[in-house]
PyMOL Python script that loads the backbone (N, CA, C, O; Angstrom):
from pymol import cmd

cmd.read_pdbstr("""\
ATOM      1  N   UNK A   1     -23.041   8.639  -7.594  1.00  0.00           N
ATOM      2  CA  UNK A   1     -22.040   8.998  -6.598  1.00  0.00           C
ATOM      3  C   UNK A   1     -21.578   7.759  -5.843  1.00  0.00           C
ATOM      4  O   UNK A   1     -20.380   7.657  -5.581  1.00  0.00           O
ATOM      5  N   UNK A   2     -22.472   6.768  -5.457  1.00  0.00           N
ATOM      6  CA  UNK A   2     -22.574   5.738  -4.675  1.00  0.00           C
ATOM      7  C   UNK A   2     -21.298   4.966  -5.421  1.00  0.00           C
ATOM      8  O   UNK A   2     -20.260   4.577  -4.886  1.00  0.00           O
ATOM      9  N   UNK A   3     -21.698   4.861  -6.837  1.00  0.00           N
ATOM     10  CA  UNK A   3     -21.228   3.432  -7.798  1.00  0.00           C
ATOM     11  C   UNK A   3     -19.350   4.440  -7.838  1.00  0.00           C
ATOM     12  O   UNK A   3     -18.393   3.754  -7.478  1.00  0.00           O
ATOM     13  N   UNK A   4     -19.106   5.682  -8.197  1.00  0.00           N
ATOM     14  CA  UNK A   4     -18.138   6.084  -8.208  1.00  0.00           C
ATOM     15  C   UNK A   4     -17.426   5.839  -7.036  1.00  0.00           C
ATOM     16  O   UNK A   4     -16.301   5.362  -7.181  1.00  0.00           O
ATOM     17  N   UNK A   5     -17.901   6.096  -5.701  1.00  0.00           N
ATOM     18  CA  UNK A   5     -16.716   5.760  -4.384  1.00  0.00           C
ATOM     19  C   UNK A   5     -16.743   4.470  -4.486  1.00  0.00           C
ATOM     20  O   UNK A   5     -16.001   4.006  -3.620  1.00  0.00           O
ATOM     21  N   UNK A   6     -17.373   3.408  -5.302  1.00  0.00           N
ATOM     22  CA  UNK A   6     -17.173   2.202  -5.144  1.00  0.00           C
ATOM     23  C   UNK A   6     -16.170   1.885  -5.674  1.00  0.00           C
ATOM     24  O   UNK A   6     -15.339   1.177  -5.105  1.00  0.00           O
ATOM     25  N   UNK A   7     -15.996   2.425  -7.113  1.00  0.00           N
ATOM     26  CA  UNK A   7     -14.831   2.424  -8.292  1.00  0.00           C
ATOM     27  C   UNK A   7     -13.399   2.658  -7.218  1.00  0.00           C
ATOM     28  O   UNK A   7     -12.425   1.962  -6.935  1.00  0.00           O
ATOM     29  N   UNK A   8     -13.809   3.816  -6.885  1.00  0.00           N
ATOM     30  CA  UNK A   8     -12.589   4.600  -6.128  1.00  0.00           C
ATOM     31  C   UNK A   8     -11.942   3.584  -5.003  1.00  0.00           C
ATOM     32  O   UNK A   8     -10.794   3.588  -4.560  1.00  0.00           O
ATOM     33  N   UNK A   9     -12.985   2.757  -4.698  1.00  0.00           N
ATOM     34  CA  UNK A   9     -12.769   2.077  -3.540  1.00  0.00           C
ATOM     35  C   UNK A   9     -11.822   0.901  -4.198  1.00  0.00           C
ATOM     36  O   UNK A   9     -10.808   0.719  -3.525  1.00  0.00           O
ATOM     37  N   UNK A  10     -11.890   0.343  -4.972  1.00  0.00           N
ATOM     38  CA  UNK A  10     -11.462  -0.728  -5.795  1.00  0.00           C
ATOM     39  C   UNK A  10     -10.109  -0.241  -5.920  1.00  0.00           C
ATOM     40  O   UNK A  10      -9.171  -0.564  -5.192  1.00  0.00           O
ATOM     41  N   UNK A  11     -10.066   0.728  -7.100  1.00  0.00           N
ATOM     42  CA  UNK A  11      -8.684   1.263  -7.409  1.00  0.00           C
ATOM     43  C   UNK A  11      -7.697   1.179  -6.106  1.00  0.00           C
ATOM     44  O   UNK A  11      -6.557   0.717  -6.169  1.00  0.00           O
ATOM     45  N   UNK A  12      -8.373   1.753  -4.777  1.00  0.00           N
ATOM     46  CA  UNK A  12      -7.499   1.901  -3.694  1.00  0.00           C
ATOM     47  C   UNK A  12      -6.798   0.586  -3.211  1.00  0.00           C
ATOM     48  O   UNK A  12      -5.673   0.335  -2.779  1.00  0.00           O
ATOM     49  N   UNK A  13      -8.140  -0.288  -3.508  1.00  0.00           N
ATOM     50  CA  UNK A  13      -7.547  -1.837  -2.908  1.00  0.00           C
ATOM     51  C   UNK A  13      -6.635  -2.544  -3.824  1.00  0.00           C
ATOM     52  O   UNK A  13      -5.692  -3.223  -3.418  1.00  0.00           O
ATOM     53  N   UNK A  14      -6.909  -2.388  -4.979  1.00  0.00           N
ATOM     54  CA  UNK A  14      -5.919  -2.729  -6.172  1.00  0.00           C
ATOM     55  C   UNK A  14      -4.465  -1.972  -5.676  1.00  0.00           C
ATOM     56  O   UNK A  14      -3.993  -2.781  -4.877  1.00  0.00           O
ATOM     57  N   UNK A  15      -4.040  -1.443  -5.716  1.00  0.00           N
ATOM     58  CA  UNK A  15      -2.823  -0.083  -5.162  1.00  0.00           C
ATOM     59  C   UNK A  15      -2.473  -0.390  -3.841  1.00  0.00           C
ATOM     60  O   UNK A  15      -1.432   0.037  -3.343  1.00  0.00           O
ATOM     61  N   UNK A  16      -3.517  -1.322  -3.048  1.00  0.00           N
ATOM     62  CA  UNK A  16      -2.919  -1.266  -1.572  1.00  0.00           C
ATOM     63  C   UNK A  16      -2.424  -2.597  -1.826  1.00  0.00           C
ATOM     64  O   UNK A  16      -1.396  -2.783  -1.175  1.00  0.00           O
ATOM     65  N   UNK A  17      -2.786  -3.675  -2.577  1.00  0.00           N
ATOM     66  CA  UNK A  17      -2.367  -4.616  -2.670  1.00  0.00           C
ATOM     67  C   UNK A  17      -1.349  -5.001  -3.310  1.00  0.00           C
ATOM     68  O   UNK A  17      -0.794  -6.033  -2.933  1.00  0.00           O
ATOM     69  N   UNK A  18      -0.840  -4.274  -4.439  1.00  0.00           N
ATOM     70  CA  UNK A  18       0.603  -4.271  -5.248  1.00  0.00           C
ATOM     71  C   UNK A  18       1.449  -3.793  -4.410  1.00  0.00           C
ATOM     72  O   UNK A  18       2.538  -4.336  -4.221  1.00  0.00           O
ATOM     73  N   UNK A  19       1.003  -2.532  -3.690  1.00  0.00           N
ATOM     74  CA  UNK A  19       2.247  -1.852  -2.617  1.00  0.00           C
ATOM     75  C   UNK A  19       2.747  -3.099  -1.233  1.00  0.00           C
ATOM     76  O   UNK A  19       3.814  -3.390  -0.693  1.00  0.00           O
ATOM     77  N   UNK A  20       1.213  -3.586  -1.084  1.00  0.00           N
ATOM     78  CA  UNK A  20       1.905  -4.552  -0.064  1.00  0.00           C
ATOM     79  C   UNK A  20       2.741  -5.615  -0.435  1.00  0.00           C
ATOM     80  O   UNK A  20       3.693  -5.867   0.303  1.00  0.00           O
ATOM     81  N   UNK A  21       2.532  -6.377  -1.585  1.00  0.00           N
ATOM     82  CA  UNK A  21       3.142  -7.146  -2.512  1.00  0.00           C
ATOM     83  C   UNK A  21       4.609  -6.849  -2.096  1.00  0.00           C
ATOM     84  O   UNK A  21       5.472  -7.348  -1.375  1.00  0.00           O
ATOM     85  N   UNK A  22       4.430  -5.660  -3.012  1.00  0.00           N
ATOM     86  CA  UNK A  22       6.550  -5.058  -3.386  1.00  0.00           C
ATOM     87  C   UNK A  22       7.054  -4.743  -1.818  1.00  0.00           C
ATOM     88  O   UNK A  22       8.277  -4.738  -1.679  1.00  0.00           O
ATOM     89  N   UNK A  23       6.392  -4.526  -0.835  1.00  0.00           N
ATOM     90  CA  UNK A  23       6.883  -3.813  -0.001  1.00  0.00           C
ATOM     91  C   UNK A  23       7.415  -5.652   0.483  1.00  0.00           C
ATOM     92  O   UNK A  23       8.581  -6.045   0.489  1.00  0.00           O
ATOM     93  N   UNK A  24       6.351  -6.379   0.791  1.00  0.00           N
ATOM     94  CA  UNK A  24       6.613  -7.439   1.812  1.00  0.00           C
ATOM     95  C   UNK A  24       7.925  -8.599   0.921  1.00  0.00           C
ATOM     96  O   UNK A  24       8.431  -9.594   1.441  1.00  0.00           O
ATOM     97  N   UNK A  25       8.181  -8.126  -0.354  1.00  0.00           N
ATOM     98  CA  UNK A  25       9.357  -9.046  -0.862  1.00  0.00           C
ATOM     99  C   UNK A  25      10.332  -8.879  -0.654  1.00  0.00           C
ATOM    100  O   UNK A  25      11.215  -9.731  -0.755  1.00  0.00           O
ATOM    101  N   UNK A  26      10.611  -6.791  -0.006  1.00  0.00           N
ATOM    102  CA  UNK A  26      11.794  -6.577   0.516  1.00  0.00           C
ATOM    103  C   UNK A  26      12.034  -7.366   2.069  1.00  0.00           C
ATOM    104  O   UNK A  26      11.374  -7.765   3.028  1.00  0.00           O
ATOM    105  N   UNK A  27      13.439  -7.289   1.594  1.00  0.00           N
ATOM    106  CA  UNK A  27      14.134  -8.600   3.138  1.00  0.00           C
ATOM    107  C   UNK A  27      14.568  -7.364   4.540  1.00  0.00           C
ATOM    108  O   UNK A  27      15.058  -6.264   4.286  1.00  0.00           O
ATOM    109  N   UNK A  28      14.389  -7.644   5.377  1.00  0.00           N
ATOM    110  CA  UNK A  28      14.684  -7.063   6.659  1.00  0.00           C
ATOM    111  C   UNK A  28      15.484  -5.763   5.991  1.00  0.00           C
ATOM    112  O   UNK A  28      14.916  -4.715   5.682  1.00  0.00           O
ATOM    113  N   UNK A  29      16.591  -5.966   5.863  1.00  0.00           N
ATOM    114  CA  UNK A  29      17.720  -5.091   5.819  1.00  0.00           C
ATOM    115  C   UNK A  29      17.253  -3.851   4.439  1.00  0.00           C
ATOM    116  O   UNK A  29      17.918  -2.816   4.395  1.00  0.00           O
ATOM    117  N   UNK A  30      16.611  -3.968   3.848  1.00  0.00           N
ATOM    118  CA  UNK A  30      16.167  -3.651   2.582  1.00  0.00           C
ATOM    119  C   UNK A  30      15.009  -2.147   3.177  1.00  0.00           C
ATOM    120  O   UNK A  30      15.146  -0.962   2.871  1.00  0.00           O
ATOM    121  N   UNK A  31      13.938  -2.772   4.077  1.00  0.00           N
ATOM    122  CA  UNK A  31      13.011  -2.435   4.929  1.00  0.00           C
ATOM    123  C   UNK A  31      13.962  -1.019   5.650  1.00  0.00           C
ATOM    124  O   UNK A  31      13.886   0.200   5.499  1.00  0.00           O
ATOM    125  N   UNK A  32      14.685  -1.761   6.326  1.00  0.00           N
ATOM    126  CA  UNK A  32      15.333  -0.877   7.085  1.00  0.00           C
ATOM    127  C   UNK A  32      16.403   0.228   6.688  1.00  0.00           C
ATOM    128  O   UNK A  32      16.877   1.133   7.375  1.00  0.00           O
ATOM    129  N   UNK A  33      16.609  -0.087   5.515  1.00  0.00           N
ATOM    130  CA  UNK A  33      17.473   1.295   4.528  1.00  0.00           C
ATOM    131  C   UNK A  33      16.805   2.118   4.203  1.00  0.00           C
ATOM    132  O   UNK A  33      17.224   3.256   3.990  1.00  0.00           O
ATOM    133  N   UNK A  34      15.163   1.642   4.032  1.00  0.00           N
ATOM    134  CA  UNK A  34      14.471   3.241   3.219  1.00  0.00           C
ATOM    135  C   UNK A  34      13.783   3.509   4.535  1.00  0.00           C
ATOM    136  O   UNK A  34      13.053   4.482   4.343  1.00  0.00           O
ATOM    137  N   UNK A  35      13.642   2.948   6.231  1.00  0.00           N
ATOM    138  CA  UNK A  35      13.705   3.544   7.392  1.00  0.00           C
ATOM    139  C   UNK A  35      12.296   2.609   7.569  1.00  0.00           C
ATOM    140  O   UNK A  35      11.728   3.013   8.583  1.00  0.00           O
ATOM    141  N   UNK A  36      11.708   1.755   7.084  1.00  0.00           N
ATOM    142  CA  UNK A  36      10.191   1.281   7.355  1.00  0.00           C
ATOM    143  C   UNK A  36      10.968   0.113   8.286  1.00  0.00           C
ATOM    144  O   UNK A  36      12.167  -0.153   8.211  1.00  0.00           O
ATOM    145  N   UNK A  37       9.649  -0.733   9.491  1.00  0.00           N
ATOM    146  CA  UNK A  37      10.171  -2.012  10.145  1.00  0.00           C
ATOM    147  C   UNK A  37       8.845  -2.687   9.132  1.00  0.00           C
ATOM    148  O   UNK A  37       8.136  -2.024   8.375  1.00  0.00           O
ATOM    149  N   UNK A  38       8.761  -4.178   9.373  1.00  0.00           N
ATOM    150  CA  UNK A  38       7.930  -5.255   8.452  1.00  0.00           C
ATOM    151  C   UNK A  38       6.932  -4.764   8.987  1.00  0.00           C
ATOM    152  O   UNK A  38       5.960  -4.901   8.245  1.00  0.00           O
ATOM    153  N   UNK A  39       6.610  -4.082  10.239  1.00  0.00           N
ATOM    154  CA  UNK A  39       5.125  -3.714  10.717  1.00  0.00           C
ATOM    155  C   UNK A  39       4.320  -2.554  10.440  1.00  0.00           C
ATOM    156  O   UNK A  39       3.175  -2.110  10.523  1.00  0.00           O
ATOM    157  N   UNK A  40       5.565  -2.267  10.047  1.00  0.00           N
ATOM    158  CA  UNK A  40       4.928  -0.523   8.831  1.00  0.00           C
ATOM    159  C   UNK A  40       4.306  -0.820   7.802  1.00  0.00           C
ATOM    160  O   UNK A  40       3.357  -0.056   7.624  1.00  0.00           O
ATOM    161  N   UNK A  41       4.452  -1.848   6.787  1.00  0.00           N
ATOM    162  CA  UNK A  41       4.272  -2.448   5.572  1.00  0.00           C
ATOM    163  C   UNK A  41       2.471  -1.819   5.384  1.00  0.00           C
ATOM    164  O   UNK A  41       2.111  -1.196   4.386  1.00  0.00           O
ATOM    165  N   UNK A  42       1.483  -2.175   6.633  1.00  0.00           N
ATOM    166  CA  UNK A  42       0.359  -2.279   5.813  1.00  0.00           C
ATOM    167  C   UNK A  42      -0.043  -1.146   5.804  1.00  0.00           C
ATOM    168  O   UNK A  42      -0.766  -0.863   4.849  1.00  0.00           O
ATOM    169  N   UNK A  43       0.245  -0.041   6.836  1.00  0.00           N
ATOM    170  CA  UNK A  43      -0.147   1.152   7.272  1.00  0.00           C
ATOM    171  C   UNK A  43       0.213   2.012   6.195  1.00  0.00           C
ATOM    172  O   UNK A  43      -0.775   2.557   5.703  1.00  0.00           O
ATOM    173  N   UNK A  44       1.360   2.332   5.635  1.00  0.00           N
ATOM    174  CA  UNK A  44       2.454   2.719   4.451  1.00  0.00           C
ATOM    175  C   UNK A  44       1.649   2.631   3.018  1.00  0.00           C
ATOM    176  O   UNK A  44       1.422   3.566   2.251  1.00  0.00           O
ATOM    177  N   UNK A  45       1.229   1.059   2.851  1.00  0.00           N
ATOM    178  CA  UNK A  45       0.532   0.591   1.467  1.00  0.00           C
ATOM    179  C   UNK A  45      -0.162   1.462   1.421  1.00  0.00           C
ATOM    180  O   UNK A  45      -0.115   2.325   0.544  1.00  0.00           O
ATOM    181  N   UNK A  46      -0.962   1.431   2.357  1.00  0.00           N
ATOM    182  CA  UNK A  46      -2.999   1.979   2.732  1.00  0.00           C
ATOM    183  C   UNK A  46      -2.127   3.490   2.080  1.00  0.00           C
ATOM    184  O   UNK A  46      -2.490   3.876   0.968  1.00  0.00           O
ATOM    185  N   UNK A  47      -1.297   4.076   2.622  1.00  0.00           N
ATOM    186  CA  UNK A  47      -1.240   5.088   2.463  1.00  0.00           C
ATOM    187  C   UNK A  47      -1.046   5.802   0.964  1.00  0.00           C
ATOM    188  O   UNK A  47      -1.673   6.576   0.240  1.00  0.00           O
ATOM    189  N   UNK A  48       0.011   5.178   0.951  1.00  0.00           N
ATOM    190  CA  UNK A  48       0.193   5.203  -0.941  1.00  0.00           C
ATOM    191  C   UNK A  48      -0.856   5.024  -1.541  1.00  0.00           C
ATOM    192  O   UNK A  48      -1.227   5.817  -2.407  1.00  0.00           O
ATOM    193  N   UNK A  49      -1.613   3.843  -1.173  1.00  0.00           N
ATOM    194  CA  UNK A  49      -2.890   3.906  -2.411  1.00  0.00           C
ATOM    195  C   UNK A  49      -3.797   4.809  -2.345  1.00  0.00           C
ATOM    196  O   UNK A  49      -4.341   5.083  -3.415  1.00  0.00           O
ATOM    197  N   UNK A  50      -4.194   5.459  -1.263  1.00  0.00           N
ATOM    198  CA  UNK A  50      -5.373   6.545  -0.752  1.00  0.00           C
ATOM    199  C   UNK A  50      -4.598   7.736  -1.539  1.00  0.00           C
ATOM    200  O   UNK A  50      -5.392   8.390  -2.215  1.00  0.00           O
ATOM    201  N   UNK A  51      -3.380   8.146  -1.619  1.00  0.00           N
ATOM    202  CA  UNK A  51      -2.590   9.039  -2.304  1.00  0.00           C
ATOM    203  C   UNK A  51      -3.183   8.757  -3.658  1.00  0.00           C
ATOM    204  O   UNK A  51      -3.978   9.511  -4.219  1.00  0.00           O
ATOM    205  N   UNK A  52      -2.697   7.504  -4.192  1.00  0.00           N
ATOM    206  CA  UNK A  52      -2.888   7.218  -5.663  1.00  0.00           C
ATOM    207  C   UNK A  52      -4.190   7.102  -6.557  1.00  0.00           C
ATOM    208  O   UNK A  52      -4.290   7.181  -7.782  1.00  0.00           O
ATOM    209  N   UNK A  53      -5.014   6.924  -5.738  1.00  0.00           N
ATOM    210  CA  UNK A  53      -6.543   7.678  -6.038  1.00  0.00           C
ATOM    211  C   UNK A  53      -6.619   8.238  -6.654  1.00  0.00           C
ATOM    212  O   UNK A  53      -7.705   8.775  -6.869  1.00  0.00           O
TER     213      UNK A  53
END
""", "prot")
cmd.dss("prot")
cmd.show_as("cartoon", "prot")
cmd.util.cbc("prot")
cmd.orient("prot")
């Protein structure tokens, strides 16, 4: 059980880290069309990847 939430844990950080990637290459104006500010970026990632689990 232990070694599986570890897996799980990985996958999440893998997923939070591509999302932050793509998110932080969009430019201001980009950010602000799909309604996020640059300070949403990490909160948003986390979120998607805990989804993508």
């Amino acid at each position: 059980m232990l070694i599986a939430h570890f897996f799980r844990f990985l996958r999440q950080w893998r997923a939070y880290g591509s999302s932050l990637q793509e998110l932080s290459r969009l430019g201001d104006r980009e950010l602000a069309d799909i309604g996020i500010s640059r300070s949403d970026i990490p909160r948003i990632a986390w979120e998607n990847a805990e989804r993508s689990a």
